[in-house]
Residue frames as qw, qx, qy, qz and C-alpha x, y, z in Angstrom:
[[0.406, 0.560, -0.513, 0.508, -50.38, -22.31, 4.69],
 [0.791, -0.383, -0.393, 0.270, -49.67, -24.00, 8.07],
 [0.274, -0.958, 0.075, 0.034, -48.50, -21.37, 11.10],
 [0.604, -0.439, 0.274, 0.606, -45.04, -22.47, 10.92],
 [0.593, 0.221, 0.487, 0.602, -44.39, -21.38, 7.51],
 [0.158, -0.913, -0.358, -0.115, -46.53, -18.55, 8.20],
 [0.526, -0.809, 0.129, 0.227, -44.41, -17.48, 11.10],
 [0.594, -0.353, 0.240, 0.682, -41.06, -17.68, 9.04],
 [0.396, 0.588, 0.472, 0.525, -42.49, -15.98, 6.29],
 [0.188, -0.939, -0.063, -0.282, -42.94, -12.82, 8.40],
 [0.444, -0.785, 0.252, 0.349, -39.70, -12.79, 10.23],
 [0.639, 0.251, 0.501, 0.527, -38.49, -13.13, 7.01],
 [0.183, 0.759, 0.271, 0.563, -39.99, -10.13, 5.71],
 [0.387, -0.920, -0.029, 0.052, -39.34, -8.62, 9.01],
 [0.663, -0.241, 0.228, 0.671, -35.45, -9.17, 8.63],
 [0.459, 0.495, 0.463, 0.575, -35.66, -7.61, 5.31],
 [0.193, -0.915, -0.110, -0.338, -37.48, -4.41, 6.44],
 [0.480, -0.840, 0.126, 0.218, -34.74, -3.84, 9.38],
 [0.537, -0.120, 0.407, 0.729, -31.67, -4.43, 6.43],
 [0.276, 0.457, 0.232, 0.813, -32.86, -1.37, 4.38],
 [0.162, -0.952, -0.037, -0.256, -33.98, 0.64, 7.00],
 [0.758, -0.559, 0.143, 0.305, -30.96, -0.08, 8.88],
 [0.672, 0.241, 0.365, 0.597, -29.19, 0.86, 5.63],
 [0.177, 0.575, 0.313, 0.735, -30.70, 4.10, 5.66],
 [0.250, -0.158, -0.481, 0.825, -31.62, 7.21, 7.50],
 [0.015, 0.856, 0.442, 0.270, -34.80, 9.36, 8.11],
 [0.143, 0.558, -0.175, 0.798, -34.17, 13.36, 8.51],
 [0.552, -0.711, 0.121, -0.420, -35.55, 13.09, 12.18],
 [0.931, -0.255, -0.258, -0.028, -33.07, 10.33, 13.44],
 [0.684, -0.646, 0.093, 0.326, -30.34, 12.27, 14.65],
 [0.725, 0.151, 0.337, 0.581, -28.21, 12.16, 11.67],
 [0.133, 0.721, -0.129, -0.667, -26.45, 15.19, 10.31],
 [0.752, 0.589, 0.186, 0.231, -26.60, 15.21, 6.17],
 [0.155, -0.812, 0.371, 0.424, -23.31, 16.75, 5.46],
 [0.590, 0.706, -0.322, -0.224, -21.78, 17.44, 2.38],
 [0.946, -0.203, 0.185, 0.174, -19.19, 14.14, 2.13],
 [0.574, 0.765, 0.043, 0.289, -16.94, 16.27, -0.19],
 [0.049, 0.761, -0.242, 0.600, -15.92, 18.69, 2.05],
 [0.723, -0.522, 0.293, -0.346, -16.65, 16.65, 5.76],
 [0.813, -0.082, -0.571, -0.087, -16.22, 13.59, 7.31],
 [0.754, -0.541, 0.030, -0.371, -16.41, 11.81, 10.04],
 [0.973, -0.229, 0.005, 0.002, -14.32, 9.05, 12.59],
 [0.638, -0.638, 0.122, 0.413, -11.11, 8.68, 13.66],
 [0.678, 0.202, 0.388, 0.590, -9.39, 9.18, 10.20],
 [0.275, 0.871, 0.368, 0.173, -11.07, 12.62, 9.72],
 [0.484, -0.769, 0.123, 0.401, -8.09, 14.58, 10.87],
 [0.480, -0.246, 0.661, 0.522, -5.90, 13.29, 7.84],
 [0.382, 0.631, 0.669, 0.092, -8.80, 13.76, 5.19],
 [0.050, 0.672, -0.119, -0.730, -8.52, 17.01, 2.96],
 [0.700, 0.565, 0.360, 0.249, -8.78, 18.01, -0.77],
 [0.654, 0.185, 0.241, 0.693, -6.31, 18.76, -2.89],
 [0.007, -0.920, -0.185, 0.346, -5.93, 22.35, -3.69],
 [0.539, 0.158, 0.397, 0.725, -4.46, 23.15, -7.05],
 [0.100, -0.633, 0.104, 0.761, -4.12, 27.20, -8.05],
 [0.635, 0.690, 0.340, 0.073, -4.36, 27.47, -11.34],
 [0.155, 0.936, -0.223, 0.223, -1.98, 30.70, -10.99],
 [0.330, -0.770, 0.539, -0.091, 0.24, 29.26, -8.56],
 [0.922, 0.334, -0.073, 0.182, 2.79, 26.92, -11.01],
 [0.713, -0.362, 0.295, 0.523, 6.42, 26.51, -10.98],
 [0.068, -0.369, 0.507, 0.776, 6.27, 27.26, -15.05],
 [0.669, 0.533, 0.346, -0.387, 4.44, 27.14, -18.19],
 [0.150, -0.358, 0.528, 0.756, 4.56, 27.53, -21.37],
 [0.781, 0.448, 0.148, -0.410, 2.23, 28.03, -24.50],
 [0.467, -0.117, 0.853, 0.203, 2.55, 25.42, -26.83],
 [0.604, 0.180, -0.093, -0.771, 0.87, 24.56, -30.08],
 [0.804, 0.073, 0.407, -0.428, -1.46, 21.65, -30.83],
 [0.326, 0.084, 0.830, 0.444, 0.32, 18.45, -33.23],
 [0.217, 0.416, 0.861, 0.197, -1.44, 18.69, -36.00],
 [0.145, 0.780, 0.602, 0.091, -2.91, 21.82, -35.93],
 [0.333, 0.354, 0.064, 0.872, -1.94, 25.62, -37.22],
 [0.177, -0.578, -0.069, -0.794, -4.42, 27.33, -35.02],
 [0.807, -0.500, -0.311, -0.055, -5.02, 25.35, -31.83],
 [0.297, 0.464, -0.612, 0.567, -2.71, 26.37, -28.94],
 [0.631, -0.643, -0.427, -0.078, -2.43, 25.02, -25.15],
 [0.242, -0.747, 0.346, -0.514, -0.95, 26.34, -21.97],
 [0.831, -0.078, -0.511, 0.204, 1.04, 23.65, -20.03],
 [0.235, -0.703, 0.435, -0.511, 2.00, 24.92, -16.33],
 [0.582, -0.234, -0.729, 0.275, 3.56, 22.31, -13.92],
 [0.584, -0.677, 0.075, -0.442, 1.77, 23.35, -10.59],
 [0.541, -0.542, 0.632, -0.121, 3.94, 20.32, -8.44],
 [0.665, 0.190, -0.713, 0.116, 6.37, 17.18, -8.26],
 [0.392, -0.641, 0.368, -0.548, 5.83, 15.60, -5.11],
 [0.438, 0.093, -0.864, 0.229, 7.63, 12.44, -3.35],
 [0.621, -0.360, 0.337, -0.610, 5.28, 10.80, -0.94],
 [0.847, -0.153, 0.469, -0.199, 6.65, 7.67, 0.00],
 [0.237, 0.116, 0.808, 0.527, 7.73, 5.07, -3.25],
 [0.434, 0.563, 0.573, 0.409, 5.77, 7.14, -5.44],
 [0.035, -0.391, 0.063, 0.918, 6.09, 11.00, -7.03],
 [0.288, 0.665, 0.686, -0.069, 2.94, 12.77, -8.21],
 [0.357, -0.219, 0.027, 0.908, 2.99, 15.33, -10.89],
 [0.171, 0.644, 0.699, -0.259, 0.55, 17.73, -11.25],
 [0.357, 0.170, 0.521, 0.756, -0.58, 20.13, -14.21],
 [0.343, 0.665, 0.400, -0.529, -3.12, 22.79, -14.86],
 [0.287, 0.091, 0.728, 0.616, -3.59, 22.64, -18.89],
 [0.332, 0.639, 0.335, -0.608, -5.37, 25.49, -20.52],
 [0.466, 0.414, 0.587, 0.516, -6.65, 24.97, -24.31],
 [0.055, 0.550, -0.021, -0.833, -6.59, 27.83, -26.39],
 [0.363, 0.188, 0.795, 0.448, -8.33, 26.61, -29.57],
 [0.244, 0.327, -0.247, -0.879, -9.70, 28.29, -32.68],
 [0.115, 0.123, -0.950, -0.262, -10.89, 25.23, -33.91],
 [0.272, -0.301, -0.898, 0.173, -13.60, 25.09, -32.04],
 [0.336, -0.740, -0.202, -0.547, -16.81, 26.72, -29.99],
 [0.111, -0.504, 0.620, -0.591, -15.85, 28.46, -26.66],
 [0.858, -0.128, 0.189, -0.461, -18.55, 25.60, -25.34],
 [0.852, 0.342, -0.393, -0.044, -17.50, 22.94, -26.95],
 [0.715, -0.631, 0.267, 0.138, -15.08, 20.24, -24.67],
 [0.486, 0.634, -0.562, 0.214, -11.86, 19.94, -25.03],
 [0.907, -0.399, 0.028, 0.133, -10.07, 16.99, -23.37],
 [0.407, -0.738, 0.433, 0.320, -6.52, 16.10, -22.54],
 [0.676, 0.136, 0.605, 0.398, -6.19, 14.15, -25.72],
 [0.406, 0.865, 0.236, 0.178, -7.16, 16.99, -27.89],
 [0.307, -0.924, 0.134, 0.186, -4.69, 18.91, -26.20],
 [0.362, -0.461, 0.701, 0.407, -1.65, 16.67, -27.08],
 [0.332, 0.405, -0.623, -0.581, -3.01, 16.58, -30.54],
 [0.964, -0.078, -0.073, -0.244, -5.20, 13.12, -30.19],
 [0.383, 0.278, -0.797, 0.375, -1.83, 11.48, -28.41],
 [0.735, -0.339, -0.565, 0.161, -2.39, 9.64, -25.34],
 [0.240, -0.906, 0.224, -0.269, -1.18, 11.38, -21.85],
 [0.871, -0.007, -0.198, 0.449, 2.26, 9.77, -20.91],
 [0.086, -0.957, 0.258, -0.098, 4.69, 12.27, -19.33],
 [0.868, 0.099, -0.277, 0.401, 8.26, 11.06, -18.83],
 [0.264, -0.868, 0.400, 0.133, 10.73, 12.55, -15.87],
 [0.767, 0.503, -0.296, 0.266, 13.72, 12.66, -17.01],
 [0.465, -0.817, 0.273, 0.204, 16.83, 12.57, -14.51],
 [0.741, 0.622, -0.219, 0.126, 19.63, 13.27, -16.75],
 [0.283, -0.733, 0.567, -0.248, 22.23, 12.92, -13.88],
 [0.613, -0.264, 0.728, -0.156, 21.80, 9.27, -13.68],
 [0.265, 0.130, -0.799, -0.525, 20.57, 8.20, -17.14],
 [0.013, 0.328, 0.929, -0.168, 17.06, 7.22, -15.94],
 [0.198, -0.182, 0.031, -0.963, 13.89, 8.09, -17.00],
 [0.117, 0.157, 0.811, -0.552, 10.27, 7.42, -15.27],
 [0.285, -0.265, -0.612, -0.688, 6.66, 6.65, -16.67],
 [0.606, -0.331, 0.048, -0.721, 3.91, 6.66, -15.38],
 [0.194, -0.111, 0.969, -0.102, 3.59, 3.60, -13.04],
 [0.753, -0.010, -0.142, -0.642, 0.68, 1.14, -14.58],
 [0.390, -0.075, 0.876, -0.273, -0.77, -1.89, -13.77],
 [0.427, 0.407, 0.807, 0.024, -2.86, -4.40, -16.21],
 [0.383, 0.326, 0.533, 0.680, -2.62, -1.79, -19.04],
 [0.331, -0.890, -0.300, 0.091, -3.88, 1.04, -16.37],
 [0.423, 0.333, -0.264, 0.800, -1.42, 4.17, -16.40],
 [0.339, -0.611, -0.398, 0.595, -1.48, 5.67, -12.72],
 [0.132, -0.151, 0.073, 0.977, -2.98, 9.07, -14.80],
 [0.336, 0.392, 0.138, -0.845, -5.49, 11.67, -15.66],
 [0.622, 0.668, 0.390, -0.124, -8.02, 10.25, -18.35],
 [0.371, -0.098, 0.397, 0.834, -6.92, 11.21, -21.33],
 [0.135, -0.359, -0.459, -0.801, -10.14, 11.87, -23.06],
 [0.338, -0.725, -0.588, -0.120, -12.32, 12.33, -19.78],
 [0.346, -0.535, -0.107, 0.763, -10.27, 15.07, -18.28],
 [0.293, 0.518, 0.538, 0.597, -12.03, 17.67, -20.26],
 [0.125, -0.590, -0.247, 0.759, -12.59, 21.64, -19.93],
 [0.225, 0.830, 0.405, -0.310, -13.46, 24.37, -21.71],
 [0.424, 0.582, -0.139, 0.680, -11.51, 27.04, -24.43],
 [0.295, 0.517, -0.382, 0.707, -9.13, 28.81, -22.46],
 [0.703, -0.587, 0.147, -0.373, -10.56, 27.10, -18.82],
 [0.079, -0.593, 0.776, -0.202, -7.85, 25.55, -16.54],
 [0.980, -0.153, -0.100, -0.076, -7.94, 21.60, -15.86],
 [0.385, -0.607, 0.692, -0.068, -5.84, 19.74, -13.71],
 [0.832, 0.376, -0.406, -0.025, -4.22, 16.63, -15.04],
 [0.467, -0.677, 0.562, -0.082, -1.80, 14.57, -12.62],
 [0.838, 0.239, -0.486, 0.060, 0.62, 10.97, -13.09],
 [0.648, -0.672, 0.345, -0.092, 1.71, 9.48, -10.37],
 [0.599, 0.668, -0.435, 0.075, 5.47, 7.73, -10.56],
 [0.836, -0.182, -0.309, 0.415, 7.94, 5.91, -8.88],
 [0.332, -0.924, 0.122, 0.145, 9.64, 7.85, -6.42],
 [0.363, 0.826, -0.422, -0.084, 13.11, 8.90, -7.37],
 [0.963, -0.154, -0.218, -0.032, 15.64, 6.15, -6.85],
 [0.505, 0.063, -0.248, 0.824, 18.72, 8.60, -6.34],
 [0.158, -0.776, -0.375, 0.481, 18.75, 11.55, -4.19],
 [0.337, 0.403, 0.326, 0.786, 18.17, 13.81, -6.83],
 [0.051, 0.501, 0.227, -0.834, 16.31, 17.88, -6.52],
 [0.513, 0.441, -0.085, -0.732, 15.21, 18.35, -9.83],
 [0.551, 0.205, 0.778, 0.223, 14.46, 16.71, -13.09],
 [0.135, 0.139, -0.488, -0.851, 13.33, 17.05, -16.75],
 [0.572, 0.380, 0.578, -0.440, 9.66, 16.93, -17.77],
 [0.035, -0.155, 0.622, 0.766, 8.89, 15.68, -20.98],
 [0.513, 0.222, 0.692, -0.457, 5.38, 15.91, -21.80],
 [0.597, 0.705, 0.101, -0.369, 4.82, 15.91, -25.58],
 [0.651, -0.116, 0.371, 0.651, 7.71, 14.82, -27.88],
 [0.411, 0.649, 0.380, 0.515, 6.91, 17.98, -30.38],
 [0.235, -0.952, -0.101, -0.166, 7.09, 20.62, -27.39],
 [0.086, 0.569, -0.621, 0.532, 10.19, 21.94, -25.43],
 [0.653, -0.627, -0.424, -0.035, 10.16, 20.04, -22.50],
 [0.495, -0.816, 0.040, -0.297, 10.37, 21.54, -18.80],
 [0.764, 0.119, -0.559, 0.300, 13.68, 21.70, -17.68],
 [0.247, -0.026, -0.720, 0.648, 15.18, 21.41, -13.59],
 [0.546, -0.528, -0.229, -0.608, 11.62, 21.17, -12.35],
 [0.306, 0.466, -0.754, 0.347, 12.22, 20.82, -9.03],
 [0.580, -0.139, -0.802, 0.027, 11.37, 17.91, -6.44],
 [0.290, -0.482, 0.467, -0.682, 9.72, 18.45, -3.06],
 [0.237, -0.033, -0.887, 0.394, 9.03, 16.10, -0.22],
 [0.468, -0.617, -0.457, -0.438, 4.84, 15.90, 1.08]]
């Protein structure tokens, strides 16, 4: 091998070696390790936060029982409706109560609605208009159905995000099941 080829062959390999160490960090170089969950950094970090859903702290509830099944009951609680911008986000805290099952054993959001899908519908019966979930390319803007999963009689949050309202309305109807009562004047707030 002739020096030139030589010579690019090593600043080759020398490039290489400064793109993954440059990619990475050693515990003595200054860097803090912080949790990315809970931190962050740069100019955005002001605006950053996580959600914070109660479990206890809902608007309403109600126990329900499972399609399909004589011994399976869930707990449906709307926890918020919130307008942020062109789009309203509603959020849920869905506790299974099943017999059917071992207290171990998951339980998703499909089991919940009886193996149905997760579709909510507001309803604004003032105007004659109701509101799905917004999707794209056969994507509903919502919780998994069958990966949003918990425990017997552990809370899970579930959310759908929607078009914002298109009159100036305050409340609405929630339908979230067609076999259940649905949730009526659940009312609208403003992020």
């Amino acid at each position: 091998m002739n020096s030139r080829k030589l010579s690019k062959a090593i600043a080759g390999a020398a490039l290489c070696v400064l793109a993954v160490t440059g990619c990475s960090s050693s515990p003595g170089d200054g860097s803090k390790d912080k949790d990315s969950s809970a931190q962050g950094g740069g100019k955005d970090a002001a605006k950053a936060g996580v959600e914070k859903v109660d479990p206890n702290d809902v608007i309403v509830k109600q126990d329900v029982k499972v399609p399909g099944s004589n011994e399976d009951k869930v707990t449906v609680a709307i926890h918020s409706l919130e307008v942020e911008g062109k789009t309203q986000t509603l959020t849920l805290v869905v506790t299974p109560h099943f017999q059917s099952v071992e207290d171990d054993a998951a339980i998703s959001i499909y089991d919940a609605w009886g193996e149905n899908g997760f579709a909510p519908q507001l309803i604004d019966t003032d105007n004659l208009k109701v509101y799905s979930p917004i999707s794209d390319t056969y994507d509903e803007w919502t919780s998994d159905s069958v990966f949003t999963e918990t425990t017997n009689n552990q809370p899970v949050t579930a959310w759908a995000v929607f078009k914002a309202p298109e009159n100036d309305i305050d409340s609405v109807d929630i339908r979230l099941q067609e076999s259940w009562p649905k949730f009526t004047d659940v009312p609208i707030t403003e992020s």
